[in-house]
VEXDREN-2710 file (C-alpha; in Angstrom, 1 decimal):
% VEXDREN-2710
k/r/px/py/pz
1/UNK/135.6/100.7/87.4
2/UNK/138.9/100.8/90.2
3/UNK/138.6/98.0/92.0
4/UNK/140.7/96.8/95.4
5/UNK/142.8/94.2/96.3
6/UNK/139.9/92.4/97.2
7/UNK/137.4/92.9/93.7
8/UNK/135.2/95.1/95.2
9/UNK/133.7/98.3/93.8
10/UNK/135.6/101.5/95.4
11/UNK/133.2/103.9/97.2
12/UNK/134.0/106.5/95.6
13/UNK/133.8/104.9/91.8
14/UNK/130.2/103.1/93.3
15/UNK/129.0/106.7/94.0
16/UNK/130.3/108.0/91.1
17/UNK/128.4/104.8/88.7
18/UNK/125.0/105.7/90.5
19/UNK/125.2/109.2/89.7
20/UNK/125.9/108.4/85.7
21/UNK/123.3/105.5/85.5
22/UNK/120.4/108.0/87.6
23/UNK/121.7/111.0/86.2
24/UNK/121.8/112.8/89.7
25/UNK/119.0/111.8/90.6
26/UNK/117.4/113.7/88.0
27/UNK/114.5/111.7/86.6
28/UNK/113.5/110.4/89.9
29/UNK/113.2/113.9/91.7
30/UNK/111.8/114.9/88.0
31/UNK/108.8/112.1/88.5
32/UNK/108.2/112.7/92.4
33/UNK/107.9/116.6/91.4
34/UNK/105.2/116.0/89.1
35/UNK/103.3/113.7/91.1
36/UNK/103.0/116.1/93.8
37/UNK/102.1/118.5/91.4
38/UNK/99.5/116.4/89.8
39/UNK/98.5/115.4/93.9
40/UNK/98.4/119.3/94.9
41/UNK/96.2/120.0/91.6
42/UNK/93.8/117.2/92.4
43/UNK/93.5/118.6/95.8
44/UNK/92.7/122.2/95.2
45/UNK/90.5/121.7/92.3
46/UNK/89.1/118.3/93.2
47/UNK/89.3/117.3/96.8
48/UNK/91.8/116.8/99.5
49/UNK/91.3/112.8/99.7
50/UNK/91.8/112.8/96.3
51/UNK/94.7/114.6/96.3
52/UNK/96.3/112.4/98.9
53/UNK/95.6/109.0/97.7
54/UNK/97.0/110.2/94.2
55/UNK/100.7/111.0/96.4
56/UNK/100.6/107.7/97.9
57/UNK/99.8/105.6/95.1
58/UNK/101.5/107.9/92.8
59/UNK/104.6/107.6/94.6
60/UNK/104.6/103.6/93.7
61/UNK/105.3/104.4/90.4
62/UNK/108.3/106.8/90.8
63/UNK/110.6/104.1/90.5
64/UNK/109.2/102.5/87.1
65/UNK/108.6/105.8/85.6
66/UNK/112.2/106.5/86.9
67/UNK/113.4/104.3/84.7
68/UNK/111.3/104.5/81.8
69/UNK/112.5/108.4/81.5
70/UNK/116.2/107.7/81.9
71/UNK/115.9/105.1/79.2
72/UNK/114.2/107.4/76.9
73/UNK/117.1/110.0/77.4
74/UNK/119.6/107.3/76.8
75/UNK/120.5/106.6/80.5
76/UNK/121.4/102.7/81.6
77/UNK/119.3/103.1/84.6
78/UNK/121.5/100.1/86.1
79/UNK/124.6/99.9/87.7
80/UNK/127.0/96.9/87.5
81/UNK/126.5/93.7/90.2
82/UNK/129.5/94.8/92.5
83/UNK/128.1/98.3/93.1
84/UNK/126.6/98.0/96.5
85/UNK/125.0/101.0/97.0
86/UNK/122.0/99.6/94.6
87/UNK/121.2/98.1/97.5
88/UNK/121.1/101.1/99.5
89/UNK/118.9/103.0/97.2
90/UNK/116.4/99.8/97.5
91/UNK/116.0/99.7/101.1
92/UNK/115.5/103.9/101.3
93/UNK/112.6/104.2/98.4
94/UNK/110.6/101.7/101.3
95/UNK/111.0/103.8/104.1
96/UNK/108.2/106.2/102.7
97/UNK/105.3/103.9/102.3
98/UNK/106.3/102.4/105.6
99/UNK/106.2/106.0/107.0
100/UNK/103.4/106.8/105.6
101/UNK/101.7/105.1/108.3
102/UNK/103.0/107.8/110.4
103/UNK/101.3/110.4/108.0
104/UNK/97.8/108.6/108.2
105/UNK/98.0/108.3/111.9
106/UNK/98.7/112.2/112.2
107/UNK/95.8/113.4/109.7
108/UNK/93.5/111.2/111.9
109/UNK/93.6/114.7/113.7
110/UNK/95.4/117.2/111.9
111/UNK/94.5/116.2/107.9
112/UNK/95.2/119.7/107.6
113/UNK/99.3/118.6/108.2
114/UNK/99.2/115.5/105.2
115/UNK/101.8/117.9/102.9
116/UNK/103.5/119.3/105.5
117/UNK/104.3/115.2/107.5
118/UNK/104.4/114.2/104.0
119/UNK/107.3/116.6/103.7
120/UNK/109.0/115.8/106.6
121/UNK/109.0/111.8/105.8
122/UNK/110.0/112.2/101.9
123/UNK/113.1/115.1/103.2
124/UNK/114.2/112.7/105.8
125/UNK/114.6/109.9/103.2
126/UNK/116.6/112.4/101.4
127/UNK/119.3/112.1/103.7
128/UNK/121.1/109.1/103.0
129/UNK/121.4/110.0/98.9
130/UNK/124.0/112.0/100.0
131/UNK/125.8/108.7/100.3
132/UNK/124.3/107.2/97.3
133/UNK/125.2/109.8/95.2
134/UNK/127.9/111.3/96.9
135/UNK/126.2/114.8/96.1
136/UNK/125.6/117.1/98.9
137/UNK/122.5/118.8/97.7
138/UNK/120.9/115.9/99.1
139/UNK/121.6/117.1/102.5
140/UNK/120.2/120.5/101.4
141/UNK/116.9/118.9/99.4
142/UNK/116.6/117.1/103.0
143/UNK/116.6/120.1/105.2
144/UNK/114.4/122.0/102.6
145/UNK/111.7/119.9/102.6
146/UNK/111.6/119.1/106.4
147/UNK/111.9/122.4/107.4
148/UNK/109.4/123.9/105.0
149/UNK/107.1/121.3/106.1
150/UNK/107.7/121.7/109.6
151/UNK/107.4/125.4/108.9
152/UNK/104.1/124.9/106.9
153/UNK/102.7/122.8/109.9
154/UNK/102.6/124.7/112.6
155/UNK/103.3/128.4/110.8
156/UNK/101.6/128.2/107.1
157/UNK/98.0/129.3/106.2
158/UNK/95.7/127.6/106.0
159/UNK/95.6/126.1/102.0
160/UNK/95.7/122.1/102.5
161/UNK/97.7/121.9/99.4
162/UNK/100.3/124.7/99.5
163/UNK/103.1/121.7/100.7
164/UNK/102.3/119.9/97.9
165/UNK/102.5/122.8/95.6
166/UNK/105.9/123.5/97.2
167/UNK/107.6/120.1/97.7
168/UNK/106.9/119.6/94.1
169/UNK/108.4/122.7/92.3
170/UNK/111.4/122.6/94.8
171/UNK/111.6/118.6/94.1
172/UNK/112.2/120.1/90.0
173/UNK/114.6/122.4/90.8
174/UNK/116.8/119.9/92.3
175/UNK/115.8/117.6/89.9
176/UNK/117.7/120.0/87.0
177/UNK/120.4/120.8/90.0
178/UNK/121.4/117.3/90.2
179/UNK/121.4/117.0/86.8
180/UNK/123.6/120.1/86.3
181/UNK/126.0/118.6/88.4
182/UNK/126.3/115.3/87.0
183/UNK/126.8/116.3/83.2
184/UNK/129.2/119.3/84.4
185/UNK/131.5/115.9/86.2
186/UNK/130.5/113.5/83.2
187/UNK/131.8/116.4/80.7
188/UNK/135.2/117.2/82.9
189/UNK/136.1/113.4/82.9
190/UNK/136.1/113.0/79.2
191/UNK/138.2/116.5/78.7
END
């Protein structure tokens, strides 16, 4: 890694680290799309409450399961010590379940909008891995899912799991996006 004058990590080598080690984000948005696959599933075919507890305590497992699938591929999963933006990843995986308060408070009286807030709180977290990674699609992943749940909320018919039907095959389409990406830059470096 290019360091500066000073020893620390430059940006644009930190961003470029955290893409390698997470692969683009792949097996992250790879685990969240299957969770709210699985969630969606248990809500059409089991029941809604069902359905939502499995996306909120699903969800606290997409970091360990993260890192479980990039190991199995062959991924280091880490970044070195001087790479700050580990730091930055930490503190945006806890804005969800701290939002998520947000998302009970609003099915108090619309449970009809859980996927659709949920949509908007996950896409809004979205935002800042455009800095973590450095990879735009973020940015588009971000308005994607807060539009379509905005959309969904005060447009969509009436099918309580249709978000999470959505947010999770969209979620694995980035998933192989971001991983597209990374491999296309990982293969181009070593030419």
């Amino acid at each position: 890694m290019t360091e500066n004058a000073s020893g620390t990590m430059v940006f644009s080598n930190s961003q470029r680290e955290m893409r390698s080690a997470f692969l683009g984000g792949f097996a992250g948005q790879l685990v969240s799309g299957v969770i709210w696959i699985t969630s969606a599933a248990i809500s059409m075919f089991g029941s809604s409450l069902h359905g939502m507890l499995f996306l909120f305590f699903g969800s606290m497992g997409i970091f360990p399961l993260t890192q479980l699938t990039l190991r199995f591929m062959g991924r280091s999963a880490r970044v070195g010590s001087e790479n700050g933006l580990w730091a930055l990843g930490s503190q945006v995986a806890f804005t969800v379940p701290l939002n998520f308060l947000l998302v009970g408070a609003v099915i108090l009286y619309r449970p009809m909008w859980f996927y659709p807030a949920a949509m908007i709180v996950v896409g809004t977290h979205y935002l800042p891995f455009m800095t973590l990674y450095g990879m735009k699609i973020y940015g588009a992943l971000s308005a994607v899912l807060v539009l379509g749940g905005l959309g969904l909320a005060l447009y969509g018919p009436p099918v309580f799991s249709l978000g999470g039907w959505f947010t999770g095959v969209v979620m694995i389409l980035f998933a192989f996006l971001g991983r597209h990406i990374t491999l296309r830059e990982e293969k181009a470096m070593v030419v």
